[in-house]
C-alpha positions in Angstrom: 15.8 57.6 63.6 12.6 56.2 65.3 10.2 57.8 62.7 12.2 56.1 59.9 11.9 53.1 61.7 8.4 53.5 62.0 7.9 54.3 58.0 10.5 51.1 57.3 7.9 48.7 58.7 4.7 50.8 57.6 6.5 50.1 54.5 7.4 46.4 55.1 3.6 45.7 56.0 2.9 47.3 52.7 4.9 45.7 50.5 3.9 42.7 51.8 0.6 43.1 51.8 0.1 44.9 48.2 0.8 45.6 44.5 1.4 49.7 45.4 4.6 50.9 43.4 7.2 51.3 45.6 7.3 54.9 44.4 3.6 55.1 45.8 4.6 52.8 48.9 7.3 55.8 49.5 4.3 58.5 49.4 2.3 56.5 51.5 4.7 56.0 54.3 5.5 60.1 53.6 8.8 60.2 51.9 8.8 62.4 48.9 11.8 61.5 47.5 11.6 57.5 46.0 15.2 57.5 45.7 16.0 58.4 49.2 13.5 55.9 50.6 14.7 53.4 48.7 18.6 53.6 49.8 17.1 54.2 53.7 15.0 51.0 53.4 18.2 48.9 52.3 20.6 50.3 54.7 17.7 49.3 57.4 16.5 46.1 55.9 19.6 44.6 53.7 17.3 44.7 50.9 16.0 46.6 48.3 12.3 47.1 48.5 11.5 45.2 45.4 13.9 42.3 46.9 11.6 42.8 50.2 8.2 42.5 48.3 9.3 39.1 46.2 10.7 37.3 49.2 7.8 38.3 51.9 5.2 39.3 49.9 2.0 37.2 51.1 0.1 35.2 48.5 -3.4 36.9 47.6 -5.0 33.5 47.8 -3.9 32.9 51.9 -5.5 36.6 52.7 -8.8 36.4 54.6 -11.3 38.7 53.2 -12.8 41.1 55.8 -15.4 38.7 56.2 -13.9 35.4 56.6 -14.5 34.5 53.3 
């Protein structure tokens, strides 16, 4: 149960964060089945991961390149 919470907010961060697939988010945060990691993220989150991405995803505009740019 702690490694899937663990993967859950890798994958939060992610989905924030970029335009990766949620199938690819999935294999990222090492679950081979998209399916599975899909239903797992809603039971833990309440939503589904594309839900997740349009409601918190951060604006590419408000990220700060790597050098402050």
């Amino acid at each position: 149960a702690y490694v899937q919470r663990l993967r859950v907010e890798d994958a939060k961060r992610r989905l924030e964060r970029t335009t990766a697939s949620v199938d690819d988010v999935s294999w990222q945060v090492g679950y081979e089945d998209p399916a599975f990691f899909r239903r797992l993220f809603k039971r833990t989150t309440g939503l589904s991961p594309s839900t997740y991405r349009k409601r918190f995803s951060v604006p590419q505009f408000t990220q700060i390149s790597p050098r402050g740019r």
